[in-house]
mmCIF entry with sequence, helices, sheets and N, C-alpha, C, O atoms, coordinates in Angstrom:
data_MODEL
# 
_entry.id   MODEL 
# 
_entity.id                         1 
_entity.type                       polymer 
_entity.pdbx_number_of_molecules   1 
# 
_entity_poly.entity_id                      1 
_entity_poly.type                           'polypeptide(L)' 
_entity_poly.nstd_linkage                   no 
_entity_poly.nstd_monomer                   no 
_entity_poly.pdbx_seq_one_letter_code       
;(UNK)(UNK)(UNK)(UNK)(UNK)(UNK)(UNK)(UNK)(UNK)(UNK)(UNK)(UNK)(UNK)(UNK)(UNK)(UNK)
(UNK)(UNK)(UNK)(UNK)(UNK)(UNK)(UNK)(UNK)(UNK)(UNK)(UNK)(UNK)(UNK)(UNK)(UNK)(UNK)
(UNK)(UNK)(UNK)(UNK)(UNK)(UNK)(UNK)(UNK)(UNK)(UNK)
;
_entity_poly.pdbx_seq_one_letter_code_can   XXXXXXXXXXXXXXXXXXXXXXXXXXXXXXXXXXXXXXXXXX 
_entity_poly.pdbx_strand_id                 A 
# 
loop_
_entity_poly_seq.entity_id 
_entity_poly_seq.num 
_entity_poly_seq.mon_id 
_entity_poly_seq.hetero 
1 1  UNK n 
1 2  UNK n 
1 3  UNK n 
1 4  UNK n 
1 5  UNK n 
1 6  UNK n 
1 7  UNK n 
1 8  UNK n 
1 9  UNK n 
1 10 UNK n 
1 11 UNK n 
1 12 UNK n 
1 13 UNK n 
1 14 UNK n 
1 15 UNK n 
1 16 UNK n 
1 17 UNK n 
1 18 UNK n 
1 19 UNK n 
1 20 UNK n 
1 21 UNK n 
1 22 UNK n 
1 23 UNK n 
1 24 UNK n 
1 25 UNK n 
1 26 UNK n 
1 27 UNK n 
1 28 UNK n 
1 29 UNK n 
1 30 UNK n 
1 31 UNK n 
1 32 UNK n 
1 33 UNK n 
1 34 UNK n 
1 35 UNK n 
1 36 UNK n 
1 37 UNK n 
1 38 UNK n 
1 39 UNK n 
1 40 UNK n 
1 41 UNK n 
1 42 UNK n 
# 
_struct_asym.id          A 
_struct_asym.entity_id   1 
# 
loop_
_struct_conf.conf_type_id 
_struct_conf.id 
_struct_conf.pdbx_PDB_helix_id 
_struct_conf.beg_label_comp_id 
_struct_conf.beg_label_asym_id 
_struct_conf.beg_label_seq_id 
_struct_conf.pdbx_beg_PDB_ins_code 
_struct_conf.end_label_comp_id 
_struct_conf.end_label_asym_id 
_struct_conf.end_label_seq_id 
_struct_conf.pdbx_end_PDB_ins_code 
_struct_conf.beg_auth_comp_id 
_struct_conf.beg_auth_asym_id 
_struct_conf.beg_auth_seq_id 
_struct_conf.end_auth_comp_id 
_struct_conf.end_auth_asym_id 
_struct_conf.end_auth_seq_id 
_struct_conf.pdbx_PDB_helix_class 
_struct_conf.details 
_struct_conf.pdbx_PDB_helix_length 
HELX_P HELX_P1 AA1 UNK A 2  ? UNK A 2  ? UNK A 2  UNK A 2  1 ? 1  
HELX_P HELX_P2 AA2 UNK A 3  ? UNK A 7  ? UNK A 3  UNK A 7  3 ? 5  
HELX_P HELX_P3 AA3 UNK A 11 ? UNK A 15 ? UNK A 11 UNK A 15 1 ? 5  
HELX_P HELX_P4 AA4 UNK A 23 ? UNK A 32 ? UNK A 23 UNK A 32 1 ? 10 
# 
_struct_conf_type.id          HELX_P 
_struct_conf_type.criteria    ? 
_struct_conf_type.reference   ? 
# 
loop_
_atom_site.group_PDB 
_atom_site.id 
_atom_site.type_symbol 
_atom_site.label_atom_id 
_atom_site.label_alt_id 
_atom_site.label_comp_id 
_atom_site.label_asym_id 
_atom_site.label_entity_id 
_atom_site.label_seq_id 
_atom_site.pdbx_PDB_ins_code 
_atom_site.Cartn_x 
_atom_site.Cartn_y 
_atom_site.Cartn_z 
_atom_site.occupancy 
_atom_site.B_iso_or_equiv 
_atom_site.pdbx_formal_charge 
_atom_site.auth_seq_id 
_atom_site.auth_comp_id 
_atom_site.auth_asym_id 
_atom_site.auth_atom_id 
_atom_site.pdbx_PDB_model_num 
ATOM 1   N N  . UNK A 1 1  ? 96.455  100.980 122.281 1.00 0.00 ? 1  UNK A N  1 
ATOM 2   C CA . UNK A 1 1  ? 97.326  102.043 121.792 1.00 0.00 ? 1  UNK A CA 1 
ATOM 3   C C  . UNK A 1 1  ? 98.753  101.507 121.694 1.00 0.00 ? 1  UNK A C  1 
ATOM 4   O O  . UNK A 1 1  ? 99.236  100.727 122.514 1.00 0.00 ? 1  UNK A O  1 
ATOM 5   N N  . UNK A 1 2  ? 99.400  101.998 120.600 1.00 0.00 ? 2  UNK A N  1 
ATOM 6   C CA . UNK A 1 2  ? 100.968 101.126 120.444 1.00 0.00 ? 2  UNK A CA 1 
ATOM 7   C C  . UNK A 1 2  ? 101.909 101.799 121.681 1.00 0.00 ? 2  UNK A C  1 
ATOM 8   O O  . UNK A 1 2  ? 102.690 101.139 122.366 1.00 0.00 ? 2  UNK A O  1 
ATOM 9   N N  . UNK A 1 3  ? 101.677 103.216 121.817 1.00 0.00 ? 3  UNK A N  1 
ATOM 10  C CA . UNK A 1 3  ? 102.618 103.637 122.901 1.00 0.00 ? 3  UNK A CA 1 
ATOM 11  C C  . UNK A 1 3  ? 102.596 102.511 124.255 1.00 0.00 ? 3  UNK A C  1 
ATOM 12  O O  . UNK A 1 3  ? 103.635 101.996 124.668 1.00 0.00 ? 3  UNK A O  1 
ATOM 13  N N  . UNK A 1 4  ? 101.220 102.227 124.863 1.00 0.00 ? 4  UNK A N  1 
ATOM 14  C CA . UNK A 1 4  ? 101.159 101.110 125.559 1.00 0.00 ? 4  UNK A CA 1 
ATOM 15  C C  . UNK A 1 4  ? 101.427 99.162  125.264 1.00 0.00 ? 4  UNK A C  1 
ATOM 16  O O  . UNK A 1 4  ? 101.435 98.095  125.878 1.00 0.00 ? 4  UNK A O  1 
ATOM 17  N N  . UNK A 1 5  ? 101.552 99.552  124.335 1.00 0.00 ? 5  UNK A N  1 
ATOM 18  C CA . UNK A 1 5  ? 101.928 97.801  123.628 1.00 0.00 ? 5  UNK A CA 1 
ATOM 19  C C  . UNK A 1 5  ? 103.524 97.727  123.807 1.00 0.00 ? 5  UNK A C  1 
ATOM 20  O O  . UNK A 1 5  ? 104.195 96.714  124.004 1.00 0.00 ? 5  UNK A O  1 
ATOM 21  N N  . UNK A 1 6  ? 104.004 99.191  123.677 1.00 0.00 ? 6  UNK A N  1 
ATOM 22  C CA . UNK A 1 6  ? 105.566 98.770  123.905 1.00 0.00 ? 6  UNK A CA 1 
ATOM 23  C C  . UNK A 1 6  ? 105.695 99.193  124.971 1.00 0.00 ? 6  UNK A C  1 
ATOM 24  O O  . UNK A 1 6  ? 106.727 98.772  125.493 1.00 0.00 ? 6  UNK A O  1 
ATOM 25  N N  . UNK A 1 7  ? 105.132 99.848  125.580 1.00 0.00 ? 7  UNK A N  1 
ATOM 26  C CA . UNK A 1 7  ? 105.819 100.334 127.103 1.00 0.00 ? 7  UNK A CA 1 
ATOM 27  C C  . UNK A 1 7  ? 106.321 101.240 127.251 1.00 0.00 ? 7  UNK A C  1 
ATOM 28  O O  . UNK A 1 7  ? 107.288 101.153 128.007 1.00 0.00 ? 7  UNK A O  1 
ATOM 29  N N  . UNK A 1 8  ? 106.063 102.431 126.748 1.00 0.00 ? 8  UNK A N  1 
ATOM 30  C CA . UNK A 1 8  ? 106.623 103.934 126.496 1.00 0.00 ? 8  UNK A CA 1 
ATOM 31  C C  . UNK A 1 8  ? 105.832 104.907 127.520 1.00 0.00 ? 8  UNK A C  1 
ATOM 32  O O  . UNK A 1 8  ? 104.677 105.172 127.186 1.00 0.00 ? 8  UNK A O  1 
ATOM 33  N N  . UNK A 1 9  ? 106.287 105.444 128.669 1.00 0.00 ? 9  UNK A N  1 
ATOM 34  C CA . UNK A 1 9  ? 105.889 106.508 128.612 1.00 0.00 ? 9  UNK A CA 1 
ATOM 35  C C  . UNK A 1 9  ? 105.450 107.677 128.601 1.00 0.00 ? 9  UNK A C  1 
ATOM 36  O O  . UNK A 1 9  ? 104.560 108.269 129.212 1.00 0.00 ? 9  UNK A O  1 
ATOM 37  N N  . UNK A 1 10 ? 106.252 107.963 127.759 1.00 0.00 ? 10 UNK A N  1 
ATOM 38  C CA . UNK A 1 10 ? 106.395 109.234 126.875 1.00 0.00 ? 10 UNK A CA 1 
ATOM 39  C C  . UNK A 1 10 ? 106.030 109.089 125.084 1.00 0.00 ? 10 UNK A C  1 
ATOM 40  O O  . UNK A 1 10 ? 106.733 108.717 124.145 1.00 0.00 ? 10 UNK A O  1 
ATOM 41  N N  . UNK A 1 11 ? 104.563 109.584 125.165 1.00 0.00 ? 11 UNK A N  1 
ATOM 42  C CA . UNK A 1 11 ? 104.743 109.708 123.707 1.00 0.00 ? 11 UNK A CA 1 
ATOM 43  C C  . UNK A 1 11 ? 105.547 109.837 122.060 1.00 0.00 ? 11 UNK A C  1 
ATOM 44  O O  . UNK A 1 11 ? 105.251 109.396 120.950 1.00 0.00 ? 11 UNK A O  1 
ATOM 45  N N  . UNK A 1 12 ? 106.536 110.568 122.523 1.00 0.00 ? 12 UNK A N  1 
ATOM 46  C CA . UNK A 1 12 ? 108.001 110.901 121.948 1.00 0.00 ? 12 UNK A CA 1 
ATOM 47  C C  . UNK A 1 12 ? 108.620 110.090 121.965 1.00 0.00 ? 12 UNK A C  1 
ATOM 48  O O  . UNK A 1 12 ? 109.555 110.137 121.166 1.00 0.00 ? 12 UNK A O  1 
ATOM 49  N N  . UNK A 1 13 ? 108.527 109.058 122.710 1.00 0.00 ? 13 UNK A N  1 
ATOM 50  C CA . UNK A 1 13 ? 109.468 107.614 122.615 1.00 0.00 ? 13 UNK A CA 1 
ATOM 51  C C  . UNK A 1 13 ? 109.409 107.183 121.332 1.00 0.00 ? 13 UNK A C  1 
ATOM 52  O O  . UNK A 1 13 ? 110.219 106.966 120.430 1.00 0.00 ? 13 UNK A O  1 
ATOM 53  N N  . UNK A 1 14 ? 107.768 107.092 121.551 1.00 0.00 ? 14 UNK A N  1 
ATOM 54  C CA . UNK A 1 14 ? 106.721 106.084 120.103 1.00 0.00 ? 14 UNK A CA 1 
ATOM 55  C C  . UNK A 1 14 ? 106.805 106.722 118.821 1.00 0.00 ? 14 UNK A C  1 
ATOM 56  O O  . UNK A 1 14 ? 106.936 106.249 117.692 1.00 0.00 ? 14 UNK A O  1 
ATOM 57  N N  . UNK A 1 15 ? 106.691 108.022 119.285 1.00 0.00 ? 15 UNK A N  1 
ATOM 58  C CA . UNK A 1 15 ? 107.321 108.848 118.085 1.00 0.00 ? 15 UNK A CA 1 
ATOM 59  C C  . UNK A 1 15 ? 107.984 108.494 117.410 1.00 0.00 ? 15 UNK A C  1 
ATOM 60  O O  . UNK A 1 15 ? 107.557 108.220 116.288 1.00 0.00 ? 15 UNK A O  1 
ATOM 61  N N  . UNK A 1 16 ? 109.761 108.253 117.800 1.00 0.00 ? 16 UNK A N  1 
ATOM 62  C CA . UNK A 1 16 ? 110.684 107.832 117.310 1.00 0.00 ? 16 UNK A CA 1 
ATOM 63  C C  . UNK A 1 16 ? 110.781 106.716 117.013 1.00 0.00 ? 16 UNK A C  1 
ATOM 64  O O  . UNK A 1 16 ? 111.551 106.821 116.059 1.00 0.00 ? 16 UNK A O  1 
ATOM 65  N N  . UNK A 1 17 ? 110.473 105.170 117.159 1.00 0.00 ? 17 UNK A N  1 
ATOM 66  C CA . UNK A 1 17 ? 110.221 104.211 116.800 1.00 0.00 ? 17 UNK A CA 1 
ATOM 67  C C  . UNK A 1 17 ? 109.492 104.083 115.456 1.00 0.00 ? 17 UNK A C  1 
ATOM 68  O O  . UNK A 1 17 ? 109.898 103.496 114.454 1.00 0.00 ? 17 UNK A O  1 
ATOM 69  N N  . UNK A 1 18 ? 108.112 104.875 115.660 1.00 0.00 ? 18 UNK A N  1 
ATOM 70  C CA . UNK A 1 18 ? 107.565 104.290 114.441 1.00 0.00 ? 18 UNK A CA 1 
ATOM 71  C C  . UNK A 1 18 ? 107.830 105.839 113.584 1.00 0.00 ? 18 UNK A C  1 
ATOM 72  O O  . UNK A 1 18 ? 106.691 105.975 113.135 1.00 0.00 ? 18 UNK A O  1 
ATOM 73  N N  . UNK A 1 19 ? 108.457 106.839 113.176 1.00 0.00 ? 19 UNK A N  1 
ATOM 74  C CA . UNK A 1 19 ? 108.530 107.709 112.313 1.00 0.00 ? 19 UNK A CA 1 
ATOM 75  C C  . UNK A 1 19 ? 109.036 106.979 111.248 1.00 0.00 ? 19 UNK A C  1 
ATOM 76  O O  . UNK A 1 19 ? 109.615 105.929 111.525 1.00 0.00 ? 19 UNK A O  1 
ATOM 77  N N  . UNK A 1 20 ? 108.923 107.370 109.898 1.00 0.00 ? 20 UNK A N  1 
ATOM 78  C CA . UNK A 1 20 ? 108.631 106.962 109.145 1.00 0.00 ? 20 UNK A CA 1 
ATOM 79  C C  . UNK A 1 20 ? 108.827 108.498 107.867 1.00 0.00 ? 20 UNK A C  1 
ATOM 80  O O  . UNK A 1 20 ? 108.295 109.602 107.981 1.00 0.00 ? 20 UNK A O  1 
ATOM 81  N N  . UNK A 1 21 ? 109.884 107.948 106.593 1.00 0.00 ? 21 UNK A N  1 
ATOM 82  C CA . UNK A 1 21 ? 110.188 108.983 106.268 1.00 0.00 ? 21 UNK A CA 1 
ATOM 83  C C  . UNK A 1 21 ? 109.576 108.136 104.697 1.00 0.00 ? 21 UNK A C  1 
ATOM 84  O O  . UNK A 1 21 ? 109.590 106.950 104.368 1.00 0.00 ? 21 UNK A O  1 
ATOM 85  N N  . UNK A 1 22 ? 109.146 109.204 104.095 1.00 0.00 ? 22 UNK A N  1 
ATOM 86  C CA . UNK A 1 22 ? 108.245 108.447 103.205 1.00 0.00 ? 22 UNK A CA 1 
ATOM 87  C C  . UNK A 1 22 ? 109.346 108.687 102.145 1.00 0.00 ? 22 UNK A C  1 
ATOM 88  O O  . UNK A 1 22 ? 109.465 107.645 101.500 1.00 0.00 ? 22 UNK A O  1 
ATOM 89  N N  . UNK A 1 23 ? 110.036 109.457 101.790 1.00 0.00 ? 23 UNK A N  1 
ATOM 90  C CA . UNK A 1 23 ? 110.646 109.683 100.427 1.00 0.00 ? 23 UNK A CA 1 
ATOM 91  C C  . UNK A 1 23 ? 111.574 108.082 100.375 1.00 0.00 ? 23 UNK A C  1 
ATOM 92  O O  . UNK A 1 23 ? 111.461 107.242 99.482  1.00 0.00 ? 23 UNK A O  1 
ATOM 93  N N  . UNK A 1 24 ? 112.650 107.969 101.827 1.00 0.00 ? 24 UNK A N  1 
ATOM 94  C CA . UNK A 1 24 ? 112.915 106.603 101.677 1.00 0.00 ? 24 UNK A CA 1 
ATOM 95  C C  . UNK A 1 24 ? 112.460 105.717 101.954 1.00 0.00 ? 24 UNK A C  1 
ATOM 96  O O  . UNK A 1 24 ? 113.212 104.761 102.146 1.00 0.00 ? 24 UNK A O  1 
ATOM 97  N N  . UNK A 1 25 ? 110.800 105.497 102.155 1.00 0.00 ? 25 UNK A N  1 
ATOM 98  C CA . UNK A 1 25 ? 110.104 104.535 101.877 1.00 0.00 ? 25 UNK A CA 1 
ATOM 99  C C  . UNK A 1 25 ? 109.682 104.517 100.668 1.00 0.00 ? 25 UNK A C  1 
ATOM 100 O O  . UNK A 1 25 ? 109.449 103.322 100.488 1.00 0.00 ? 25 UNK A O  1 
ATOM 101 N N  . UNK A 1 26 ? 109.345 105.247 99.394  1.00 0.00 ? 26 UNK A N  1 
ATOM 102 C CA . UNK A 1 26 ? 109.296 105.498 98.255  1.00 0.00 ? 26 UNK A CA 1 
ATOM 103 C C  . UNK A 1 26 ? 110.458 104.666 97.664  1.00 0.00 ? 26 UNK A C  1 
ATOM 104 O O  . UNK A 1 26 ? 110.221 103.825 96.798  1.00 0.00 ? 26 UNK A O  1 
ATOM 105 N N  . UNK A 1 27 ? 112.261 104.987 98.320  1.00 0.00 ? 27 UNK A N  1 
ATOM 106 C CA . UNK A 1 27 ? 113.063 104.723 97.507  1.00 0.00 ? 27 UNK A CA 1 
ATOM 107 C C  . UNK A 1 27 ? 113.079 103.520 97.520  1.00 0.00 ? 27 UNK A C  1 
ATOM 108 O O  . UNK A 1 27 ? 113.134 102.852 96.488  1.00 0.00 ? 27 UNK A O  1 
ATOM 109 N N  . UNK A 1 28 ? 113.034 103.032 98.685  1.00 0.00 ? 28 UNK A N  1 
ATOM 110 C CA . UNK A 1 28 ? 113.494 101.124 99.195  1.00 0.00 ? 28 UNK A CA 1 
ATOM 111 C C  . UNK A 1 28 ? 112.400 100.623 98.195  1.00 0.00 ? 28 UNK A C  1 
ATOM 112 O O  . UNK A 1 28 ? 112.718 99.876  97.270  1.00 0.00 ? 28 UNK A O  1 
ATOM 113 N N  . UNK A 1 29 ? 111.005 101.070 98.398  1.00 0.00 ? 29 UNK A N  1 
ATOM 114 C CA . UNK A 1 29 ? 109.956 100.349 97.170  1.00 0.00 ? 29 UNK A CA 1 
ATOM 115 C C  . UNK A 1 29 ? 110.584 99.955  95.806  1.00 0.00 ? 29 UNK A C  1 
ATOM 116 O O  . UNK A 1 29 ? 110.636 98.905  95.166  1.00 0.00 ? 29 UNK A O  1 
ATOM 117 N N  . UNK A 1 30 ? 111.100 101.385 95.594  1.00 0.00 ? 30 UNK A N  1 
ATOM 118 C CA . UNK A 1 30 ? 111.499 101.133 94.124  1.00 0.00 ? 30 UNK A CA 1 
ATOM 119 C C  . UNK A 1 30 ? 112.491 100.335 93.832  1.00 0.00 ? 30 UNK A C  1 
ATOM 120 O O  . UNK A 1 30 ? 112.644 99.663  92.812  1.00 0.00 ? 30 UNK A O  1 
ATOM 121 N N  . UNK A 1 31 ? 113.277 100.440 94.911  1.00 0.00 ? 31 UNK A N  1 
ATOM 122 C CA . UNK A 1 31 ? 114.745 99.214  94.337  1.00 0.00 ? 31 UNK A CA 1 
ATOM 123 C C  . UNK A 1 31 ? 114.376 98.280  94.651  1.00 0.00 ? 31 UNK A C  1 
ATOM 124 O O  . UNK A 1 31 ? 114.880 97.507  93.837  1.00 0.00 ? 31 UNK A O  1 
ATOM 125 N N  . UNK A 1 32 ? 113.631 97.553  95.504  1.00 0.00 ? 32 UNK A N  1 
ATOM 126 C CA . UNK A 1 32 ? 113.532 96.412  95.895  1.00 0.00 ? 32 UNK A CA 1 
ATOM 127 C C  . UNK A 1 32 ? 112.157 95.412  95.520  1.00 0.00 ? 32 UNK A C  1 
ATOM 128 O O  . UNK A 1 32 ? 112.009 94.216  95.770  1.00 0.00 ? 32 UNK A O  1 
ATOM 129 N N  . UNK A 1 33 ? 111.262 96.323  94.860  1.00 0.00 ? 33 UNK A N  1 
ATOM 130 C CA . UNK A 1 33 ? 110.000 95.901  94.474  1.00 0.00 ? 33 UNK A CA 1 
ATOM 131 C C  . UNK A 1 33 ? 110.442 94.598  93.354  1.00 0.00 ? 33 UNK A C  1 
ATOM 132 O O  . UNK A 1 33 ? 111.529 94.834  92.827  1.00 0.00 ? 33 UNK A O  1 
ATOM 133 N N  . UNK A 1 34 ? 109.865 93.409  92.944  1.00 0.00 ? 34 UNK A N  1 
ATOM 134 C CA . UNK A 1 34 ? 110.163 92.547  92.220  1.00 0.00 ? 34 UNK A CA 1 
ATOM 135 C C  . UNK A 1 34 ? 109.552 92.608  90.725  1.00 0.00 ? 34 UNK A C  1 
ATOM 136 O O  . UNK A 1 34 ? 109.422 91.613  90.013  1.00 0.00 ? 34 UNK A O  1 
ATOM 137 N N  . UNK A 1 35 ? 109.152 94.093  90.308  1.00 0.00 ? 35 UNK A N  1 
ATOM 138 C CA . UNK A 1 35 ? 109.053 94.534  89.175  1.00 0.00 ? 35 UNK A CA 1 
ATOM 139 C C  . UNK A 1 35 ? 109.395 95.744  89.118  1.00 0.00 ? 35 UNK A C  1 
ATOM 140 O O  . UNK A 1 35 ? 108.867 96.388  88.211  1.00 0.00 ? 35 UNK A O  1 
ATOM 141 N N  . UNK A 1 36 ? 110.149 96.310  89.825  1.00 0.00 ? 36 UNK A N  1 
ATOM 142 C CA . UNK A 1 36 ? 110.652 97.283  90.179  1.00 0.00 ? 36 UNK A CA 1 
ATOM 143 C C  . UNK A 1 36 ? 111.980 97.147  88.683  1.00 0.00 ? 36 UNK A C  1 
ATOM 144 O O  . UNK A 1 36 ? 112.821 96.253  88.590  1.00 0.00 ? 36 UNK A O  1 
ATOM 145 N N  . UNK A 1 37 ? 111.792 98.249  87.747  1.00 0.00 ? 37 UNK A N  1 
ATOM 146 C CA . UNK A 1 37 ? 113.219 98.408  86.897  1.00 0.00 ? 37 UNK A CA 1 
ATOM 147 C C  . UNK A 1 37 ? 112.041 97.780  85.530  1.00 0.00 ? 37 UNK A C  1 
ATOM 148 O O  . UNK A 1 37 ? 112.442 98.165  84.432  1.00 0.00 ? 37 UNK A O  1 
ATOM 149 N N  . UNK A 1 38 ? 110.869 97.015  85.453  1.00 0.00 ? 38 UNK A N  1 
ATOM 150 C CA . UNK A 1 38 ? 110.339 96.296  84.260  1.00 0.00 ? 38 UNK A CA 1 
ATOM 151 C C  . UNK A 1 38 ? 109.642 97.237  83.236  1.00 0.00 ? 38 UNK A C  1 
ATOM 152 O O  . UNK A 1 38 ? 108.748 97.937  83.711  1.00 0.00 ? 38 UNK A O  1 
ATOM 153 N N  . UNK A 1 39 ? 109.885 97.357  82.007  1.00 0.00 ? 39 UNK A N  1 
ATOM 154 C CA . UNK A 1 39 ? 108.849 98.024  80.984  1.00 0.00 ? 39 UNK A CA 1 
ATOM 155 C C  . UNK A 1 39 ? 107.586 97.548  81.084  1.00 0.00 ? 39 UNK A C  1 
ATOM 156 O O  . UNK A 1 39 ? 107.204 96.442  81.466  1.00 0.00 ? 39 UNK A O  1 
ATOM 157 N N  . UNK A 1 40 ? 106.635 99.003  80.498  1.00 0.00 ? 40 UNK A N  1 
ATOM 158 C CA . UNK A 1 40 ? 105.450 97.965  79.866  1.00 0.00 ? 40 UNK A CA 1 
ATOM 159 C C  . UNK A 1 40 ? 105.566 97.292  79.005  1.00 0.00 ? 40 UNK A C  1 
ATOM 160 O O  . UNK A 1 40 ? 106.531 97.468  78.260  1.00 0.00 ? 40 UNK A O  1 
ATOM 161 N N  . UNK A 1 41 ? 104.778 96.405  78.789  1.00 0.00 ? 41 UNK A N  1 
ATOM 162 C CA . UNK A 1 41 ? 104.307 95.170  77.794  1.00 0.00 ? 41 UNK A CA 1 
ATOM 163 C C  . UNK A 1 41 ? 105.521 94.415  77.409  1.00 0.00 ? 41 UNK A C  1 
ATOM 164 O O  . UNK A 1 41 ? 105.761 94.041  76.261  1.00 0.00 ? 41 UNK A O  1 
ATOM 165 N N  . UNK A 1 42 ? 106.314 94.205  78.505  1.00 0.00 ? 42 UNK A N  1 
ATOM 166 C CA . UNK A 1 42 ? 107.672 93.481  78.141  1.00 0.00 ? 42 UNK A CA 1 
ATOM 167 C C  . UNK A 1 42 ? 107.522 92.110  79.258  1.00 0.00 ? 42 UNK A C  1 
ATOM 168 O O  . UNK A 1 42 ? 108.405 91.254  79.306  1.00 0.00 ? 42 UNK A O  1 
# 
C-alpha cells in the first residue's frame, strides 16, 4: 500500500501527496506534449 511505502499514518497525509487535479493534468498535457499545437496531415 503507498500510504505504507511512504510512511504516513494517516490516510489524509497520502491523500494530499498523491491528489491529482485532472483539468491541470489535461492542461500541462497539452502544452507540453511534443505534438501538442500540430495539424492533421501536416
Amino acid at each position: 500500500m503507498l500510504q505504507t511505502l511512504l510512511g504516513h499514518a494517516d490516510i489524509a497525509t497520502t491523500q494530499i501527496y498523491t491528489h491529482v487535479d485532472a483539468a491541470r493534468l489535461v492542461a500541462l498535457v497539452n502544452a507540453r506534449h511534443p505534438l501538442a499545437g500540430r495539424t492533421q496531415g501536416g
